[in-house]
Each structure stands twice: as C-alpha cells, then as structure tokens.
C-alpha positions in Angstrom: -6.7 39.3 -27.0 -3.9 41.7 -28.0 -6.2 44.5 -28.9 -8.6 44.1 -26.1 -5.8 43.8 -23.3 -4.1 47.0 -24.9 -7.1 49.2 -25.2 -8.4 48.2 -21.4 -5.1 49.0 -20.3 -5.5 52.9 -21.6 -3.5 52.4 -25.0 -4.4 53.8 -28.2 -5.3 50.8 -30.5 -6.3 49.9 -34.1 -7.7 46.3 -35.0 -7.5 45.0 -39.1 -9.5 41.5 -39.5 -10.1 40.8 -43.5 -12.8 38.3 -42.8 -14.5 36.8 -39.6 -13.8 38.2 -36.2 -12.9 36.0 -33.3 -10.5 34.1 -36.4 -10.4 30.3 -36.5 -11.1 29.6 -33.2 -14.9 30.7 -32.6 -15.8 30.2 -36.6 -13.8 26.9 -38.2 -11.9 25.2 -34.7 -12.5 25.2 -31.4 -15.3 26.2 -31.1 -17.6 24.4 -33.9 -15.7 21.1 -33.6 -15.9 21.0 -29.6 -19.5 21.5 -30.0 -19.9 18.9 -32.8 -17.8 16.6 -30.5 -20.4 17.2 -27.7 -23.4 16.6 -29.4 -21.8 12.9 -30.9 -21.0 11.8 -27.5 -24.4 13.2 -26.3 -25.9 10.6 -28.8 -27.7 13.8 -30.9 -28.7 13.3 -34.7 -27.1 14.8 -37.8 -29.6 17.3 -37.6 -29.6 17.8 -34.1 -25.4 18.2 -34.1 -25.8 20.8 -36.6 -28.0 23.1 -34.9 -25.3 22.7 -31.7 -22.7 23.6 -33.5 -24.1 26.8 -35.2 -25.6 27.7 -31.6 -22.4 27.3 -29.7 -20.8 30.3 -32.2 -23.9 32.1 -31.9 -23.6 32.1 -28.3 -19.8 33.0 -28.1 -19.7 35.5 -30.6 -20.3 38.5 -29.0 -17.0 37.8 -26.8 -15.6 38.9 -30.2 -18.1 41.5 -31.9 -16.8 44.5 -33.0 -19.1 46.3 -31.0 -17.7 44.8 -28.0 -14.4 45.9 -29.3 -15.5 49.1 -29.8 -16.9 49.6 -26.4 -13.8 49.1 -25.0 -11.9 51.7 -27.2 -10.7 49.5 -29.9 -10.5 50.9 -33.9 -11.9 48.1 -35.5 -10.9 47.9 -39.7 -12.3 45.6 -41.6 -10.0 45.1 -44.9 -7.0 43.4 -46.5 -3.8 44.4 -44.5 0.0 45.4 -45.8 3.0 46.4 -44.7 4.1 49.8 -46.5 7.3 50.4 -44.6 8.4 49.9 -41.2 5.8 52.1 -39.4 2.7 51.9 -41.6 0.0 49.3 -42.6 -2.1 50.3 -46.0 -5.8 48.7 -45.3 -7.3 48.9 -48.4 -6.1 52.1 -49.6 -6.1 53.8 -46.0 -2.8 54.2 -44.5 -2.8 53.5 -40.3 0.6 54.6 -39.0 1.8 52.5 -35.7 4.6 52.7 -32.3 4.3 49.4 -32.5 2.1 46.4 -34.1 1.2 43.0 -33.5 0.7 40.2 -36.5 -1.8 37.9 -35.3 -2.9 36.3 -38.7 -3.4 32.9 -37.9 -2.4 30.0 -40.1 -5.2 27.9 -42.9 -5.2 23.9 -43.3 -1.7 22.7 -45.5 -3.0 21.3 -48.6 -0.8 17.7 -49.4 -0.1 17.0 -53.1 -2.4 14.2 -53.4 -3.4 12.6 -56.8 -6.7 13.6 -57.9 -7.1 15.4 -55.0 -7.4 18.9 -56.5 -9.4 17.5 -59.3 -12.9 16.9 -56.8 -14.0 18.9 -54.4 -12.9 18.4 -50.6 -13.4 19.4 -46.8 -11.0 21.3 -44.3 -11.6 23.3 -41.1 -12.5 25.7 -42.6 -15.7 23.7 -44.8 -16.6 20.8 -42.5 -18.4 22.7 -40.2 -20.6 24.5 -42.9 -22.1 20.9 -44.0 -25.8 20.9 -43.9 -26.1 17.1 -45.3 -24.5 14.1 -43.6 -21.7 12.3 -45.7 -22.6 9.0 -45.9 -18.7 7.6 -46.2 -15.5 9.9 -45.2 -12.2 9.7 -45.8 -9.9 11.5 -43.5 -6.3 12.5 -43.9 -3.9 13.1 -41.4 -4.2 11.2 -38.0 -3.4 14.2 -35.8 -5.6 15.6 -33.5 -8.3 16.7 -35.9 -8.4 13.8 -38.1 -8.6 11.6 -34.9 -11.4 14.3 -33.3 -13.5 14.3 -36.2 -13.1 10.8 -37.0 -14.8 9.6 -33.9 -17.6 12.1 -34.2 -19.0 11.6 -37.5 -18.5 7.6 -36.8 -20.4 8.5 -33.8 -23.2 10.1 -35.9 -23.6 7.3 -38.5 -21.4 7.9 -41.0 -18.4 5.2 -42.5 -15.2 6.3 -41.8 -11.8 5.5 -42.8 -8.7 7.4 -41.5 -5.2 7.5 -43.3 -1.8 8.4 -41.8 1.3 8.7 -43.6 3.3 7.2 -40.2 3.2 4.1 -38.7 0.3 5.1 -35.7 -2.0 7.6 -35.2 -1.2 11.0 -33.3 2.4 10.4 -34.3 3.8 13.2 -31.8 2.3 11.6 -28.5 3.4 8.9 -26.5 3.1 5.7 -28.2 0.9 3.8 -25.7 -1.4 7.2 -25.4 -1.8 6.7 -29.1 -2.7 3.2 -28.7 -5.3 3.8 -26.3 -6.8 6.0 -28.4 -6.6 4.0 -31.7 -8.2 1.1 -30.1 -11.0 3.0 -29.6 -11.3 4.6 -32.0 -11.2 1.2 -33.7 -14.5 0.1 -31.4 -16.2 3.0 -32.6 -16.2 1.8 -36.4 -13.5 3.7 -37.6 -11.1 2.1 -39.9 -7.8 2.7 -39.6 -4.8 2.6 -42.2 -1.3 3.8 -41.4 2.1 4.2 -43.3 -0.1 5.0 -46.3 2.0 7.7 -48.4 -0.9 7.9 -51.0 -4.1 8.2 -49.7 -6.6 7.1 -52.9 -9.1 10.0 -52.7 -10.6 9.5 -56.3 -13.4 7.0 -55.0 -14.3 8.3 -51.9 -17.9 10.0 -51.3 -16.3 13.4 -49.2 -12.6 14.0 -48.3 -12.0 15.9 -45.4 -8.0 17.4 -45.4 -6.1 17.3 -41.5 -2.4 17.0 -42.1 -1.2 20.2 -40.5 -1.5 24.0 -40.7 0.4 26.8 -43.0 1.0 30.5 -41.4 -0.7 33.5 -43.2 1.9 35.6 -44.3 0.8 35.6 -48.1 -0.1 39.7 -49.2 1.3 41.2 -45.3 4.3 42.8 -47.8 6.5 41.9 -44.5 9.6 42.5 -46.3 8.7 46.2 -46.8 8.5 46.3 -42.5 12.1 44.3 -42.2 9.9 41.4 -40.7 11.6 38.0 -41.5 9.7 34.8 -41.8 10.0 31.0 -43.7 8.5 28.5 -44.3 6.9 28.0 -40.6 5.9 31.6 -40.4 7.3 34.6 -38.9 10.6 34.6 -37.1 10.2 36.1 -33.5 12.7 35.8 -30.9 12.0 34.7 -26.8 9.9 38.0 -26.2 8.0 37.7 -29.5 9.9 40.4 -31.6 10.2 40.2 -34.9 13.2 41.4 -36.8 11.4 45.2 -36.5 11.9 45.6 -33.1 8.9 47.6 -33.5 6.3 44.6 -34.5 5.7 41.4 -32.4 3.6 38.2 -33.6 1.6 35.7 -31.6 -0.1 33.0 -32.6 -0.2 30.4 -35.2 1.5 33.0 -37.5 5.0 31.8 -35.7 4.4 28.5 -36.3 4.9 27.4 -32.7 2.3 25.6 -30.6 -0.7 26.2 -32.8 -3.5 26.3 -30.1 -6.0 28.8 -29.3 -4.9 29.1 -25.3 -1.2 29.3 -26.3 -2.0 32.1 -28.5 -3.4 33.7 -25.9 -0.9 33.6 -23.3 1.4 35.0 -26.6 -1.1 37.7 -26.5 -0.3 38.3 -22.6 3.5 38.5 -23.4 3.5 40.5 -26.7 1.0 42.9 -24.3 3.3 43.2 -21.7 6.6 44.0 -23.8 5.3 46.1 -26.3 3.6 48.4 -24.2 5.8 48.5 -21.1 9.3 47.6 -22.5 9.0 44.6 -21.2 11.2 41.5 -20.9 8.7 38.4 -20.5 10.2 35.7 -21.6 7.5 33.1 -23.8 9.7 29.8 -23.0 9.3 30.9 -19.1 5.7 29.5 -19.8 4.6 25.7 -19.5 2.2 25.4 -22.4 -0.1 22.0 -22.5 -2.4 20.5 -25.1 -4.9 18.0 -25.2 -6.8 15.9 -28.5 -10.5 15.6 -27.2 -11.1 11.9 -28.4 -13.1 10.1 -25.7 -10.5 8.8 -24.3 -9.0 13.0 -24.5 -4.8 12.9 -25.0 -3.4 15.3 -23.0 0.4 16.4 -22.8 3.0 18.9 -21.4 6.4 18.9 -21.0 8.9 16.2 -22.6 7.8 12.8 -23.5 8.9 9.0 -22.1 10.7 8.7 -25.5 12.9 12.3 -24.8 12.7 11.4 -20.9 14.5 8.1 -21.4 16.9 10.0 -23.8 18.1 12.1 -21.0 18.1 9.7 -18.2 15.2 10.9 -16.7 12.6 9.1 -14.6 9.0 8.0 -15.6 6.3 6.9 -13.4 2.8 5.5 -14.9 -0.1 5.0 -12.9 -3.0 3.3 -15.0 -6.3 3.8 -14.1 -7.1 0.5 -13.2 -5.5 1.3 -9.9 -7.4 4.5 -9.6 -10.7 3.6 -7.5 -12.9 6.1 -9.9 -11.7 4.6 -13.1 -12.9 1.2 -11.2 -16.1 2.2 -10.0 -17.1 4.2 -13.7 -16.1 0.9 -15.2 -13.6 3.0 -17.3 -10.1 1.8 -16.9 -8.5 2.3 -20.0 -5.9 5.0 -19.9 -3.1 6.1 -17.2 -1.6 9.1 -16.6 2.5 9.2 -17.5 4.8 11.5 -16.0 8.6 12.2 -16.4 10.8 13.9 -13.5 14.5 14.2 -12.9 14.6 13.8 -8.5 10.5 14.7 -8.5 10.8 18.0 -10.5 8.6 17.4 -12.9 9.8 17.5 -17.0 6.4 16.1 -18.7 3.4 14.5 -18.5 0.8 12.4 -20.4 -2.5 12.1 -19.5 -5.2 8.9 -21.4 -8.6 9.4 -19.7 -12.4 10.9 -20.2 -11.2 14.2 -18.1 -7.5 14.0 -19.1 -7.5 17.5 -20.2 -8.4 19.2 -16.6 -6.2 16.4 -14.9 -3.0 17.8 -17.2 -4.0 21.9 -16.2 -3.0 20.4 -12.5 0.2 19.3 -13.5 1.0 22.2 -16.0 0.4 24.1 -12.8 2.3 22.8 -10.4 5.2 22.7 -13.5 4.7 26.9 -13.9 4.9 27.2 -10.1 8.6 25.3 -10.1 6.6 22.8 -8.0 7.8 19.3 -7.6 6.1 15.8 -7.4 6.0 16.0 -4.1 3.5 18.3 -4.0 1.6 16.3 -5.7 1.8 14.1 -2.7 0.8 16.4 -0.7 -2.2 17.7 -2.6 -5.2 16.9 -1.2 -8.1 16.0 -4.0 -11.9 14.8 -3.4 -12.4 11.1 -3.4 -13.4 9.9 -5.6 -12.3 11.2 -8.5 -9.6 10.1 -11.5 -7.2 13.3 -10.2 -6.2 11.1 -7.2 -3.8 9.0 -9.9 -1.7 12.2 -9.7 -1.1 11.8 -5.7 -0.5 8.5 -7.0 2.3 9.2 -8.9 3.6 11.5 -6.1 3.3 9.0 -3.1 5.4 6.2 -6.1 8.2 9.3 -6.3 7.8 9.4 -2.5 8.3 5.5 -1.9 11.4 5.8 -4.9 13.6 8.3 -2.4 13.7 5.4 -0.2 16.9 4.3 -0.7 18.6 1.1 1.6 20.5 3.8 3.4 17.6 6.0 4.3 15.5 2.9 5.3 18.8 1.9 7.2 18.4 5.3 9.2 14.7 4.9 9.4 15.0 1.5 10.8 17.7 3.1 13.2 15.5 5.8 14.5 12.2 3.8 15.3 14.2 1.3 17.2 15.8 3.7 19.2 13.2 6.5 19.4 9.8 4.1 19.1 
C-alpha cells in the first residue's frame, strides 16, 4: 500500500520484499484461510476446499505482482534488506540510499515452549494452508481468532478436533458472553474444547497446528545502525508512525499494534501522508475494528462492557431474538453490544452470521463523531439483522426520558394537544 500510494502520487519509490509479494495476507492469512472458511461452510470436500483456496490467491495475486508494481512506477527488489546507517538500506550487496523509508515487515506466528513440541513436526499460518492431505485428528493451540477460525473449518470438513487455551475461555480479549456464543458453537460443530490448560500434550497428537500470537520481523533489519528503536513487540513509532529516525516510519504488524491486514492499511494511508507531505495525521484519530469469522463472526470496536463498566459508562444489548430477521432465518443466537457515555458511542460488539459488515456501520458513525442517535435515525431495509442497531438507538432514545422530561412532555400535550 505504501509503495503503490507513493509512486501514484508522483514520488520516486523503491520496494525490497525477501520472499512473497503481497506478504501474509494474500499467501498464509487472509486470504487462504477466508477462502478455506468459505468452502467449509459451503459444505465442499477436502479436495474441493483445497483447490478454493489455491484459486482465491491465484485470483488476487495480480493486485500485488511486481509487474503491477512496476507499471505504476515502483522499483521493485527482491532480496534480504539492512539497515547500513541512517539513510541507506544494503539489499544483498546493493546499496539503495533513501529521504525517507517505510518498515513494513510484517510479524511470523510466536512459537510457545511446549514439551516435545520442537521434537515433531507442526503447522502454523504459514504451513496449514500448503496441506495437500487431510489430517485425520488436530490439535490446536491458542483459542484466539485463528485457532477458533480454523477449528470450525477443518471440524466442518471431517476432521477430529480438539482446541486448547491457556485461559479460562476462548477468545480471551472479547466480551465474555460474545465468547460464549461462539464456544457453544463451536462445541455443536464437534470441536472439543479444553481451557486453563498451561501444557498442551502435543506428543500424541496426529498434526499440531500453532495459533498463540504473532512476533514482529525485526531479526537481520540492523535497525540499530538507522537509530530505529524497537522491543520486544516490534518497532517503537510514535502517534504519526515515526520511528526514533525521524526519517523512517513503520506500519503494520512490525509495531506490534492491531495486527490486521485493513489496519495496516489505513497505517499505510498515514505513514503516506506524513512522510511525503510533512504531515501530521494522527493514527489514534482512527477508529479501527476487527472481527473473528466463526459462523457466528465476533466483531469489535471501541472499549468493551468489562472497560465500559470500569468507567461508568452505559451499555445497551439488543439480542437477536428481538430482531425480526434473526426470527424469520431461525438464527437467534447472538446480539449486538454497545457501550456509550450520553449516546456517544465508546465500543461495540457484534455476535451474528453478518456481524462483521454490521460493526463497519458503527465504526463509521464512531469515525464521523456520530452519536447513537443517529443510529436512530438511520434508516435500514427491512428486513435485515442491521435494524438491531436502530434498536439500540431508539433504547438510548427511550433512556433520555427522564421523570422531568416526561413531566414537561406530559405538560405540553395537555396544554398544546
């Protein structure tokens, strides 16, 4: 995103990728497992889901192709990239001098110290999607969002699955009762759940797949040579994603914070903006969501119940059960969440089949300063599940309605009505 918004914008650029272009997303995340994801819930085969998955990278690839790249004025190297002082990068023995530079190197699956676990051979992101034979049994650790993806899709496709979690639940950062939704269907699906276990036994089980988190790439960049801090999340940036050379930005999973492909890219936008045109965007000015695409999907933004509570905050839940298209798809099982402070709007949470496109309305209306009431005022198609959103905004509506305004109200429709 960086290079391509640079170069169309008339600047001089220079691209280093040491492996796949287009990164994690198109080859070993987003991409591969949303298509894999598809083709379980589609009711496809092994073989079937395979083919999907290779196709939907196929077909999304040339979004990413160094030729496309090229045609839009990009230098595109491909080589292993360092630091040799504060305004050069050696790329394999070439040396590319920069104004200013962008580290965009992504982050690789964090590897627990598991007994026996180094001793057999086992799945990540970056494997799973190569398999071309079905594991009969899998073992999955880490409950987050990709253990809780994946662990519904290949129990969707036939295979035995067992999930472990080092907490107490599943998807231990969301809302407790989101979490519960989905764990009880997961659960329905055949997937066997364990929590609170601390050490997963991985010695007997057919295929191992590793989800417990994600490590920046910083290893080889020689970003002490540039005067580019970093730590143990990755590197340090400040609110206009700086680094500690005023001259180099990062974006992405490399600084450790929201590690999704779509925050990335609005990093991209800012690091675009301030490096070129001495900019002053701001990154926390932006309202960044995620979802876990489970059927029911998880989606959040914003604070949660737990933090809203915290701060004397409001929450309103509508559950879906008193949304007439939940009713009539015979789908109730979920509600959407959302915390406000006198209907300006601090966080949501979304349980439902379309919950991520429901929570893009609310991250909206939270980027636009917007407030529950315009929520209420909103006008959506009937019948569909977004209407438990005016829902929530006509419940803030009724909860402004307090004795003295229904007092006044009371006064004015016996005196004017």
């Amino acid at each position: 995103m960086c290079a391509a918004g640079a170069a169309s914008l008339g600047a001089r650029v220079a691209l280093i990728e040491r492996h796949l272009l287009g990164g994690d997303c198109l080859n070993t995340g987003c991409v591969p497992s949303k298509a894999m994801i598809a083709a379980a819930r589609g009711g496809l085969d092994w073989a079937a889901t395979v083919a999907r998955t290779r196709d939907a990278r196929i077909a999304l690839a040339p979004n990413d192709s160094a030729s496309r790249l090229q045609g839009l004025g990009v230098d595109v190297f491909f080589g292993a990239a360092s630091f040799g002082d504060a305004t050069t990068i050696d790329v394999d023995g070439s040396t590319v001098r920069f104004k200013r530079a962008v580290i965009a190197t992504g982050s690789r699956p964090t590897i627990p110290v598991i007994p026996g676990l180094h001793d057999r051979p086992y799945l990540t992101n970056e494997t799973i999607f190569e398999l071309r034979t079905q594991p009969r049994d899998l073992l999955i650790v880490g409950a987050g969002a990709s253990g809780c993806e994946l662990a519904q899709t290949f129990v969707r496709l036939g295979t035995r699955v067992t999930l472990v979690e080092r907490s107490e639940r599943i998807l231990p950062g969301e809302d407790a009762d989101a979490a519960r939704v989905v764990a009880d269907r997961l659960a329905r699906d055949g997937v066997r759940i364990l929590t609170g276990v601390t050490d997963p036994q991985v010695s007997g089980a057919e295929s191992v797949f590793i989800a417990v988190g994600r490590t920046a790439n910083v290893d080889g960049l020689s970003l002490e040579r540039a005067g580019v801090a970093f730590g143990e999340r990755g590197v340090q940036v400040d609110d206009r994603l700086r680094t500690t050379n005023p001259r180099i930005y990062a974006a992405g999973d490399v600084t450790g914070s929201f590690q999704f492909t779509h925050a990335a890219d609005a990093m991209a936008r800012v690091v675009v903006q301030n490096a070129l045109f001495f900019g002053r965007k701001k990154f926390s000015d932006l309202v960044i969501p995620w979802c876990t695409f489970t059927d029911p999907e998880l989606a959040h933004v914003g604070i949660t119940s737990e933090e809203a509570a915290r701060r004397g905050a409001r929450t309103i839940t509508v559950t879906f059960d008193d949304v007439d298209r939940a009713v009539i798809d015979g789908d109730t099982n979920g509600f959407v969440r959302v915390q406000h402070e006198r209907g300006r709007i601090l966080g949501a949470t979304i349980v439902a089949p379309d919950a991520g496109n429901l929570i893009s309305v609310v991250t909206s209306v939270m980027q636009g300063k917007g407030t529950l009431s315009d929520l209420a005022s909103a006008v959506f198609p009937y019948p569909t599940t977004a209407l438990a959103l005016k829902r929530v905004g006509d419940i803030s509506r009724r909860e402004t309605l307090t004795p003295g305004v229904k007092r006044m109200l009371r006064y004015y429709f016996a005196r004017w009505h």
